[in-house]
C-alpha positions as CSV (number, residue, x, y, z in Angstrom):
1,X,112.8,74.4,98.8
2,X,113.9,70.9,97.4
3,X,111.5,68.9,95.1
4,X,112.0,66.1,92.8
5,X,109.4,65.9,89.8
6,X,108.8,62.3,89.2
7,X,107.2,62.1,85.8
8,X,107.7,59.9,82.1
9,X,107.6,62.7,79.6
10,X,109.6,65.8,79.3
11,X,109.6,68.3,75.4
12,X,111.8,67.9,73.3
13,X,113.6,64.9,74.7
14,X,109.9,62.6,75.0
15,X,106.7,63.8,74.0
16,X,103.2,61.9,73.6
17,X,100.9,64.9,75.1
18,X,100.2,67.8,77.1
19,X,102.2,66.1,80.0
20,X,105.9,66.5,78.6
21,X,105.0,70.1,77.7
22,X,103.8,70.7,81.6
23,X,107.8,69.0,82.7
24,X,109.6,71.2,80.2
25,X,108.4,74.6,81.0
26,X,107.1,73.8,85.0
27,X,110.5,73.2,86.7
28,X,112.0,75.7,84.6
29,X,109.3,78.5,86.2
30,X,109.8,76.8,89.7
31,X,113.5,77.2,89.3
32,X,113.8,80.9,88.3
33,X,111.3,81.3,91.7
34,X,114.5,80.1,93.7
35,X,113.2,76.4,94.0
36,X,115.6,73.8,94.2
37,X,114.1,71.4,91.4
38,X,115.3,68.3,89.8
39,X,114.0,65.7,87.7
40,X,113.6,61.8,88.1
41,X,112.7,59.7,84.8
42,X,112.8,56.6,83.3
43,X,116.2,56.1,81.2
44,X,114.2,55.7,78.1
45,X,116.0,55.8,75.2
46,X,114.9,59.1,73.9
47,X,115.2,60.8,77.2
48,X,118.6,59.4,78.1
49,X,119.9,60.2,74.6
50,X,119.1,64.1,75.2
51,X,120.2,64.2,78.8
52,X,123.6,65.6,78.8
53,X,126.9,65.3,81.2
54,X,125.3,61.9,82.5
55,X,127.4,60.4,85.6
56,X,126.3,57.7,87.6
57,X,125.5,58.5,91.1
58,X,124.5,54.9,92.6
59,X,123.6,51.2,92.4
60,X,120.1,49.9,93.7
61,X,118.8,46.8,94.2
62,X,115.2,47.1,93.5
63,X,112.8,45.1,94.8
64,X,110.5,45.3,92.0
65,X,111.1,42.9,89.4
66,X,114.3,41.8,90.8
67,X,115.7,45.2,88.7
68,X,119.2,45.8,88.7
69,X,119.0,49.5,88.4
70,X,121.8,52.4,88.2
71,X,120.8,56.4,88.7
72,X,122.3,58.5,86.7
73,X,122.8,62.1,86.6
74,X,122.7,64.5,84.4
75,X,120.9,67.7,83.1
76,X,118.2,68.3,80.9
77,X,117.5,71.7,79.3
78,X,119.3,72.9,82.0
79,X,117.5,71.1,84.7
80,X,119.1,68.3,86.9
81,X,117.8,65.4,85.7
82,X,118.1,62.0,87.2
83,X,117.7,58.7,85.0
84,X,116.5,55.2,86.4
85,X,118.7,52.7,83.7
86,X,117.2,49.6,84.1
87,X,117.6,48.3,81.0
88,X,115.4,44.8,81.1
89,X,112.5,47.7,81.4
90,X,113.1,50.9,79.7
91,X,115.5,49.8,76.6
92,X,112.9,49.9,74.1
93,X,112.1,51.9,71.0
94,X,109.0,53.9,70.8
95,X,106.3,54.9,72.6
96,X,106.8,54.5,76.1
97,X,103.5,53.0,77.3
98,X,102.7,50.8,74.1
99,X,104.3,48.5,71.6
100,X,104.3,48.9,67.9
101,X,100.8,47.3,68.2
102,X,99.3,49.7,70.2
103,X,98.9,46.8,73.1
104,X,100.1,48.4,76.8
105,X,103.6,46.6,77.7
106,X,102.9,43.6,80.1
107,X,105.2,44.4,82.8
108,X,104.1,48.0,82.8
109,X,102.9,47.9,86.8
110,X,107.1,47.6,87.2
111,X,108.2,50.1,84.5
112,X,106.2,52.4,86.7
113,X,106.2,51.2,90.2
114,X,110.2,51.5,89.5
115,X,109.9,54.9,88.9
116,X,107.2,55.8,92.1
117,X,110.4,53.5,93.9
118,X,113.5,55.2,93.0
119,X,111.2,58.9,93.8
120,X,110.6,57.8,97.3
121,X,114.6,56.4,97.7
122,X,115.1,59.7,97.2
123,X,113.9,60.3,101.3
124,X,117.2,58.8,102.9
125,X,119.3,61.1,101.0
126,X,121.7,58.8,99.5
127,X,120.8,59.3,96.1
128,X,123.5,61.7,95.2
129,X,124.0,62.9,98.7
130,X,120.6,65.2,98.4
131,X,117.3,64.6,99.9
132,X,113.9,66.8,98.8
133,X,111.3,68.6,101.1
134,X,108.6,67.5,98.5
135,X,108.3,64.3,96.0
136,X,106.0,65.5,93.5
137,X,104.4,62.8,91.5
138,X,102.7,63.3,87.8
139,X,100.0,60.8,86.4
140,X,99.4,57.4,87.3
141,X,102.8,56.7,86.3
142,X,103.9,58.1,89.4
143,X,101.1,57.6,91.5
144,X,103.2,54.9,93.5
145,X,105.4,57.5,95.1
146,X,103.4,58.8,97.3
147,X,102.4,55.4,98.7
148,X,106.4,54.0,98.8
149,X,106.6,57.4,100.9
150,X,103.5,56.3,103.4
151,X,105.3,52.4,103.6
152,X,108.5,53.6,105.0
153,X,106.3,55.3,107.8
154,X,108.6,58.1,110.0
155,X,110.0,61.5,109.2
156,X,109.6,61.7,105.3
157,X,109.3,64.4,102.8
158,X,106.0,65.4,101.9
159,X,104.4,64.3,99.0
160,X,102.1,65.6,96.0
161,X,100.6,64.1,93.4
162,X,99.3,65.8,90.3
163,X,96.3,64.1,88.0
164,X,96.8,65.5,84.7
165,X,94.3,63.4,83.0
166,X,92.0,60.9,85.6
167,X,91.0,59.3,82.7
168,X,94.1,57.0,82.5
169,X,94.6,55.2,85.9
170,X,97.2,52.3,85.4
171,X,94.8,49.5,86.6
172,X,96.3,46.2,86.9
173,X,94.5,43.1,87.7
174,X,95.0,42.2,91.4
175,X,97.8,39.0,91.4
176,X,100.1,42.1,90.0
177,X,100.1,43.8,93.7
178,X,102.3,40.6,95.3
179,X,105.2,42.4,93.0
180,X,105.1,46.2,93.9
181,X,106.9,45.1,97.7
182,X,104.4,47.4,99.2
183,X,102.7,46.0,102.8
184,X,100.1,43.6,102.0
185,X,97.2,46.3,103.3
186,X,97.8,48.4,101.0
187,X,96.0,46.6,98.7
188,X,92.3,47.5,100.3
189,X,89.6,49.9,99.8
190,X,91.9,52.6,101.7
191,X,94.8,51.7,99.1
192,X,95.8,50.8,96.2
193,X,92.4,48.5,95.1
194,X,90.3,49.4,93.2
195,X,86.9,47.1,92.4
196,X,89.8,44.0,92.6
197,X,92.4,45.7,90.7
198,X,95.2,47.6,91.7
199,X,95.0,51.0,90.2
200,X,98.0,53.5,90.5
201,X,96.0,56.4,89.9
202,X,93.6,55.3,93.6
203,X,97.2,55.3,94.8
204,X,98.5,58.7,94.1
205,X,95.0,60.0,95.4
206,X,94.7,58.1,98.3
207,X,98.4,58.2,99.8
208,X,99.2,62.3,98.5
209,X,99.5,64.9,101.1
210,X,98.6,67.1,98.5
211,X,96.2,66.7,95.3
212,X,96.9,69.3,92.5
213,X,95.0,69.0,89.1
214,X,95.6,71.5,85.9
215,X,92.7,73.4,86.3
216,X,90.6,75.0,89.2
217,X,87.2,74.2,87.3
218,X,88.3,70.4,86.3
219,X,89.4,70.0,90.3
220,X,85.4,70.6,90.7
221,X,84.4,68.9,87.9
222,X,86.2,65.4,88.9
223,X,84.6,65.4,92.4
224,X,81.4,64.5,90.2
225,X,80.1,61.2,88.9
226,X,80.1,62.9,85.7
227,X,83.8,63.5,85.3
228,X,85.1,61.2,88.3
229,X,86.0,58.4,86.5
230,X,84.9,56.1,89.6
231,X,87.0,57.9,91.9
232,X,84.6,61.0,92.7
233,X,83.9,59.9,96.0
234,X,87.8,59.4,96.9
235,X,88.0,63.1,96.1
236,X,85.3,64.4,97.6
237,X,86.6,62.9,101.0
238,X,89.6,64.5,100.0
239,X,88.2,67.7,99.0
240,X,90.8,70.1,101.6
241,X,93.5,68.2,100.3
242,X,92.8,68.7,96.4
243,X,93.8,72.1,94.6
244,X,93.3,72.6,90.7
245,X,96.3,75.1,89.3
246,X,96.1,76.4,86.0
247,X,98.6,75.1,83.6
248,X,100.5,77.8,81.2
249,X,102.7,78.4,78.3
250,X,106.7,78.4,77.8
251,X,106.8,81.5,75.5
252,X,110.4,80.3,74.7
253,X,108.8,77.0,72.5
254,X,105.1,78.8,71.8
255,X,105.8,82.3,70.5
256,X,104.6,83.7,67.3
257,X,107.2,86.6,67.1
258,X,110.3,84.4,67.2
259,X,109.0,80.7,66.4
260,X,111.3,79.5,63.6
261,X,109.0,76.7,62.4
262,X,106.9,79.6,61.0
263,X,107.2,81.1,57.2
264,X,106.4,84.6,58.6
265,X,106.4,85.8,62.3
266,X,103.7,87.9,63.7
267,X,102.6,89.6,66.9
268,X,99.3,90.9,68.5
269,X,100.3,94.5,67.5
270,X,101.5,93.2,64.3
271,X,99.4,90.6,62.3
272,X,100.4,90.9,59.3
273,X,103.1,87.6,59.2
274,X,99.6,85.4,60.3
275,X,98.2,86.3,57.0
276,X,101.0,84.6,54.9
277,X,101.2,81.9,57.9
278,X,97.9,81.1,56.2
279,X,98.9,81.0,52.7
280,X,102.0,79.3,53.5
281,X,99.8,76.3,55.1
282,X,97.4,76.3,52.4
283,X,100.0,75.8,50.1
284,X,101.5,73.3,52.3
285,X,98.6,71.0,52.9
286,X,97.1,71.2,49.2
287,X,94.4,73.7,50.0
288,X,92.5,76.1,48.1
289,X,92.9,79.8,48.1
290,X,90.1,81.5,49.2
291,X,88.4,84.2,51.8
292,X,87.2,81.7,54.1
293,X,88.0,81.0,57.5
294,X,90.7,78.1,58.4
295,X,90.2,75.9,61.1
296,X,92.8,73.7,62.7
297,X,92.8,70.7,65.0
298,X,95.7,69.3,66.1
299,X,95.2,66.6,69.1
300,X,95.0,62.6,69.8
301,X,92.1,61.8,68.0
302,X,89.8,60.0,70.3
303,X,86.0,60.1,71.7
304,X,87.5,62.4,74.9
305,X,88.7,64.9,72.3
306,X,84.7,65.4,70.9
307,X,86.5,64.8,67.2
308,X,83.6,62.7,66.1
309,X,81.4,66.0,66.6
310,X,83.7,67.5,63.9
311,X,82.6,65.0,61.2
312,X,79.1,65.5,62.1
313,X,79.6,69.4,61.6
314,X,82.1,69.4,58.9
315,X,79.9,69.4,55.6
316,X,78.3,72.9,57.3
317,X,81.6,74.0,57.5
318,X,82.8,73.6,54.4
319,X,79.7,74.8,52.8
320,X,80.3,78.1,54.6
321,X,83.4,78.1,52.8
322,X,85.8,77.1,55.2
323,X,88.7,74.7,55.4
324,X,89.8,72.5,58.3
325,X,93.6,71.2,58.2
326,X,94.3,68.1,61.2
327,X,97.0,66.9,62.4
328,X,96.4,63.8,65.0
329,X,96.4,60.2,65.6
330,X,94.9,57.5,67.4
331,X,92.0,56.0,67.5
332,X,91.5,53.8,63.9
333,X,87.9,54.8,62.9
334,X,88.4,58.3,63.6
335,X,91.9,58.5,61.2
336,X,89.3,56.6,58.7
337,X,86.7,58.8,59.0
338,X,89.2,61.9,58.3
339,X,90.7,60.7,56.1
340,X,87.3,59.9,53.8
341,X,86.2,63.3,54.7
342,X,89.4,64.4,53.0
343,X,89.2,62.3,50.0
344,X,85.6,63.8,49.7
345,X,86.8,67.5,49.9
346,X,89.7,67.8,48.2
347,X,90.9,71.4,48.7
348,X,89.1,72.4,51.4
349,X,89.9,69.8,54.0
350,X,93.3,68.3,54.5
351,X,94.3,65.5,57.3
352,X,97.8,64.8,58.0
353,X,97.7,61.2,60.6
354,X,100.5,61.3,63.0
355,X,102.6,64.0,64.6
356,X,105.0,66.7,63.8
357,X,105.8,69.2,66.3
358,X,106.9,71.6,63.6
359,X,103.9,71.2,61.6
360,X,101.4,71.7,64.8
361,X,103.2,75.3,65.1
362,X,102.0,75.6,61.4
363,X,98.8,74.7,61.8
364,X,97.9,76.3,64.7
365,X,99.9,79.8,63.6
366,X,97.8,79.1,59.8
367,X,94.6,78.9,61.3
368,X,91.8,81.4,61.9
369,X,89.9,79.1,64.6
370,X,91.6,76.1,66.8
371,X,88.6,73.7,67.3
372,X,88.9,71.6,71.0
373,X,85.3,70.5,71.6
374,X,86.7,67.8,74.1
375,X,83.9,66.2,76.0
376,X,86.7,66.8,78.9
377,X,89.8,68.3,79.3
378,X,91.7,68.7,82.5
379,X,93.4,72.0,81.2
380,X,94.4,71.9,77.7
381,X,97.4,73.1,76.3
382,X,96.6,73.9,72.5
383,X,93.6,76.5,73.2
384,X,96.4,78.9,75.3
385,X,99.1,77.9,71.7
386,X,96.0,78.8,69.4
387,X,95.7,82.6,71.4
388,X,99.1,83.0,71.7
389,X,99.0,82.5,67.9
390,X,96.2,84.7,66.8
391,X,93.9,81.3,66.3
392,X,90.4,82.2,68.1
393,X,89.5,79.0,70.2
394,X,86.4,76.9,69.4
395,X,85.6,74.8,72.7
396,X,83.5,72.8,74.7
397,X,82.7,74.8,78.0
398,X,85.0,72.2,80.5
399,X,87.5,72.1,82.5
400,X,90.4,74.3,81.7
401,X,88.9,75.5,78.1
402,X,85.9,77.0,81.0
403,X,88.6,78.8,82.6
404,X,90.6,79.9,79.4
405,X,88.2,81.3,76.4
406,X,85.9,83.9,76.7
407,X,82.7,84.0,74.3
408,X,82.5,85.9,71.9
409,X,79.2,87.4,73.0
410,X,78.4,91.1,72.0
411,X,78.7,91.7,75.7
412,X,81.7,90.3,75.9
413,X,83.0,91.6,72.6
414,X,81.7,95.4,73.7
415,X,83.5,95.2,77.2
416,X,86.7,93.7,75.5
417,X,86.7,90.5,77.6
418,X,85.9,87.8,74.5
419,X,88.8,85.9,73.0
420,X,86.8,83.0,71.3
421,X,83.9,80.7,70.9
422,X,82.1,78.5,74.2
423,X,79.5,75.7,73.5
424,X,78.3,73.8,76.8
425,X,76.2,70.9,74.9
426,X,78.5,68.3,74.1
427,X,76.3,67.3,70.6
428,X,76.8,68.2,67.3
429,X,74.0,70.7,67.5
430,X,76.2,72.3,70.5
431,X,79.2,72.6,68.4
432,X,76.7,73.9,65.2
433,X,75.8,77.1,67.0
434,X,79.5,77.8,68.0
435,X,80.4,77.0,64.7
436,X,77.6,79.7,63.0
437,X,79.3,82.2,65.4
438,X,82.4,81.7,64.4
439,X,81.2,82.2,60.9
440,X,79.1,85.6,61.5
441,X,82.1,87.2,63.5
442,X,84.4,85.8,60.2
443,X,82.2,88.3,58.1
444,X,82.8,90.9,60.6
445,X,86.6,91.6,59.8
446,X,87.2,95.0,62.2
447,X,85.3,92.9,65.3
448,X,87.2,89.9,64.3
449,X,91.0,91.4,64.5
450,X,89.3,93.3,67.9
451,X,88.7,89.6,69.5
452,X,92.5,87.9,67.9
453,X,94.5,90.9,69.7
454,X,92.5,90.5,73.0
455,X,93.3,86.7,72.4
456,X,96.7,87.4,71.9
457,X,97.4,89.6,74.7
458,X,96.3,87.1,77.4
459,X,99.1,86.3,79.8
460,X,99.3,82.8,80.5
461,X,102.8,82.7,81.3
462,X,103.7,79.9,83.6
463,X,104.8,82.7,86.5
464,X,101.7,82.7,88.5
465,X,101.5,78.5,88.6
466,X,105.1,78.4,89.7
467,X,104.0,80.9,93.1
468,X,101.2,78.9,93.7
469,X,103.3,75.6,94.0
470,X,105.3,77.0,96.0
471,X,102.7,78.4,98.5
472,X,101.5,74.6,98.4
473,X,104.9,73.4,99.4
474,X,105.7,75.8,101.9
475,X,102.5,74.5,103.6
476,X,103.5,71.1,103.5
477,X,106.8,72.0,104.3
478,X,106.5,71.3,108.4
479,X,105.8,67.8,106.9
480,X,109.3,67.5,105.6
């Protein structure tokens, strides 16, 4: 089975979110199943810089943006990885979405219809001689693939397209289309437009043998005007062709028995190392000793995330005695708003803006409870870190966090099932009452260490995601 991985962001080499995490440890799985895959990626200077034994394997002409564009190959953490060096487009420093501003680069429809290009060149084979059963497309930034697949019309490989967040949908106003050398219907209601805008997200879900999202509840979830972002009736229609697989964890980055970013390491038969994790990050941040609970955050801070709920809660928190220690950034009132709330509470809440892989280990090893009360969340990485770590998840009852923590019931807690704490209003009197639960099972030591081991011996290895691509491709396979 041959599949190239078209994608923006892979850990270590590039990492703004969940997304890089999902393209380190993914093809690694897929590969050890016996899957033939490889990588395709913007030649942005972070990636290119950790891509080793690069050689290049052919010159395009690109009909987007008049790019002169080389492919190189090389690998990456031992993955073949391909880079698109097309330096009027990827050469900068940074993020790899935004300037230094914050403002979305203005030729960003070609920075990424390049890439969905080069994925679907891939289908004649000359691109190092090797041609894939599946193109497999992640995010809007590749949701062109799949649609430069349908345009050169005849035997093709197959293509998927996974949403990892539908929230961002690379919409472009229309005059942007004439440049993406795509048919001129494509840009309709069964295309790429989107209420008179292209949209590369509509793309990747319209054009897509296959839909796969990162969770079997948020697959539901975004076939509802709720959580559909405008495109819950594109889904619906495309309900047989849409699939929700749960993401996982690469035990070889997240692993609290080998993680050298820790002071002390620890394991769900062995707990003691968490306890001077906690100290150690105390000390660290500037906090207070103390027999209270710690809780951590460490995400993009934005209204998705639910962090504003925090702020509304976090006076009740501390009065409890406990301690919150962030790490995060993004949105500018919300780093504000932290940032008075820890010039308010010195000691007992500390808020670190930006981000520091090293230190989100800390944090979320240091801590007693991870708080996620995201008002959505496709999967969600940092609740399956925080059991892995001994941190009992505090989340809002959606998407992946629904299919990931158990509450910590008494029924739940007496049949051994409960692993953390589940609110399903998305107010701060929702996130109150999880809160007050965390705090009663806190003064309940022996049920408390019963409910971190039960955390800690989930399995959410990325073994059983890695089958059930492969059972996808092997049915799209006759498509090939």
């Amino acid at each position: 089975m041959r599949v190239i991985y078209a994608s923006t962001e892979v850990y270590p080499a590039l990492k703004t979110g969940g997304l890089a995490d999902v393209n380190a440890a993914l093809p690694q799985a897929m590969r050890a199943a016996g899957a033939d895959v490889r990588l395709v990626l913007p030649a942005f200077p972070a990636i290119e810089s950790a891509v080793t034994g690069l050689q290049p394997v052919i010159q395009l002409k690109a009909p987007i943006g008049g790019a002169d564009v080389r492919v190189l190959r090389g690998k990456l953490a031992g993955v073949p990885a391909y880079l698109i060096e097309a330096g009027q487009l990827y050469a900068r420093p940074g993020n790899p979405y935004v300037d230094e501003g914050g403002r979305d680069w203005p030729d960003n429809h070609l920075r990424f219809a390049l890439l969905g290009w080069t994925a679907a060149r891939f289908a004649d084979g000359t691109i190092d001689g090797w041609r894939p059963d599946i193109v497999h497309g992640h995010d809007w930034h590749a949701g062109l693939a799949p649609a430069y697949l349908a345009a050169r019309g005849g035997e093709r490989p197959a293509s998927v397209f996974t949403v990892h967040n539908l929230g961002y949908q690379g919409e472009f106003i229309a005059e942007k289309f004439r440049d993406l050398a795509l048919p001129a219907n494509f840009f309709s209601i069964h295309g790429l437009e989107f209420y008179g805008k292209v949209n590369f997200m509509k793309a990747g879900l319209h054009y897509a043998d296959r839909i796969t999202t990162v969770s079997p509840t948020y697959a539901a979830e975004i076939q509802t005007p709720e959580f559909g972002c405008g495109m819950d009736g594109l889904l619906r229609s495309r309900a047989g062709a849409l699939t929700g697989i749960l993401n996982g964890v690469d035990r070889a980055v997240w692993n609290p028995a080998a993680d050298a970013a820790l002071v002390a390491r620890f394991s769900a038969r062995n707990c003691r190392g968490k306890t001077r994790c906690k100290a150690g990050l105390r000390s660290e941040l500037g906090l207070a000793s103390g027999d209270g609970p710690l809780f951590g955050i460490v995400s993009r801070l934005t209204s998705q995330k639910g962090l504003d709920l925090v702020l509304e809660v976090l006076p009740d928190l501390v009065g409890h005695g406990g301690q919150l220690a962030l790490l995060g950034t993004g949105d500018r009132e919300l780093e504000a708003r932290f940032l008075a709330a820890a010039a308010q509470s010195p000691g007992a809440v500390s808020v670190r803006i930006g981000y520091d892989e090293a230190l989100a280990h800390r944090i979320i090893a240091g801590s007693d409870v991870i708080l996620v009360p995201s008002r959505f969340e496709p999967c969600g990485l940092t609740q399956l870190y925080a059991l892995a770590y001994g941190a009992l998840p505090l989340v809002h009852r959606v998407g992946g966090l629904a299919d990931t923590v158990c509450e910590a019931s008494p029924e739940n807690r007496e049949s051994g099932n409960a692993t953390g704490f589940v609110f399903s209003e998305a107010s701060p009197n929702g996130l109150h009452k999880a809160l007050n639960c965390a705090i009663a099972l806190w003064n309940r030591p022996r049920e408390w260490a019963r409910v971190r081991r039960t955390g800690m011996e989930q399995d959410f290895s990325w073994a059983p995601a890695a089958r059930q691509y492969l059972d996808l491709y092997r049915e799209l396979r006759p498509l090939a």
